[in-house]
C-alpha positions in Angstrom: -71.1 15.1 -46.3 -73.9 12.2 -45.4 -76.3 12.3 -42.4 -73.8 10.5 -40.4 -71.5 12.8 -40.8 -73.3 15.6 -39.9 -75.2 13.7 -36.8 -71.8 13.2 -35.2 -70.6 17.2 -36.3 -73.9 17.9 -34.2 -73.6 15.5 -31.5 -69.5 16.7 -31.2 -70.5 20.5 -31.0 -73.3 20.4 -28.4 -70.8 17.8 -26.2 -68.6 21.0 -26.4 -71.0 23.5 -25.6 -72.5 21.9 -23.0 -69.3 20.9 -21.0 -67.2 23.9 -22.3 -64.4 22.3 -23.8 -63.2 23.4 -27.2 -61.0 20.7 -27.2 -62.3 17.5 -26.3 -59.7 14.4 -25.7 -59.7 11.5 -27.4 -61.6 9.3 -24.2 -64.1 12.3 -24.6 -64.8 11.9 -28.3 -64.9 7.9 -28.0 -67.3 8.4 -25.2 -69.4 10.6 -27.3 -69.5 7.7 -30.5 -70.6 5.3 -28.0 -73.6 7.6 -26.0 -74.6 7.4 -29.9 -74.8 4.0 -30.3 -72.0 2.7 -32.2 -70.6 -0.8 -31.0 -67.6 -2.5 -32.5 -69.3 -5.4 -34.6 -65.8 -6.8 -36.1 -62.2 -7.8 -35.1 -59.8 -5.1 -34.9 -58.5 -4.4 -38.8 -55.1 -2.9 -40.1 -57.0 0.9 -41.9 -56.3 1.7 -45.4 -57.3 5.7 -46.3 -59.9 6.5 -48.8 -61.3 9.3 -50.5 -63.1 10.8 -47.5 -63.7 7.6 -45.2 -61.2 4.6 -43.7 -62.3 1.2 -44.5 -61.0 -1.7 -41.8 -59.2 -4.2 -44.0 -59.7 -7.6 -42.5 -56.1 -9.9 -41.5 -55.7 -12.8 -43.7 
C-alpha cells in the first residue's frame, strides 16, 4: 500500500467516525476525494484494471 493509499484509508475512516456512517454513499466518498484535493486534470477515459490500481486509457 503507498502513502496515498493509506491517506485516503485515514481520511475515509475519520469521515465515518465523525458523521457516524459505516457506510458512506458514493456522493459522500466523492465529496471526501475532493475536501482532499484531487481535481480531474484529464478528459474522461474508458478504465482498463491493473494489478492493484485503474489507469484512464485515453480515446483515440
Amino acid at each position: 500500500m503507498n502513502e496515498e493509499q493509506l491517506d485516503f484509508i485515514k481520511a475515509m475512516d475519520e469521515y465515518k467516525r465523525v458523521n457516524d456512517r459505516p457506510f458512506p454513499t458514493w456522493t459522500e466518498v466523492l465529496d471526501l476525494i475532493l475536501y482532499l484535493g484531487y481535481r480531474r486534470v484529464a478528459p474522461v477515459g474508458e478504465f482498463k484494471l491493473r494489478k492493484g490500481r485503474q489507469t484512464a486509457v485515453s480515446e483515440k
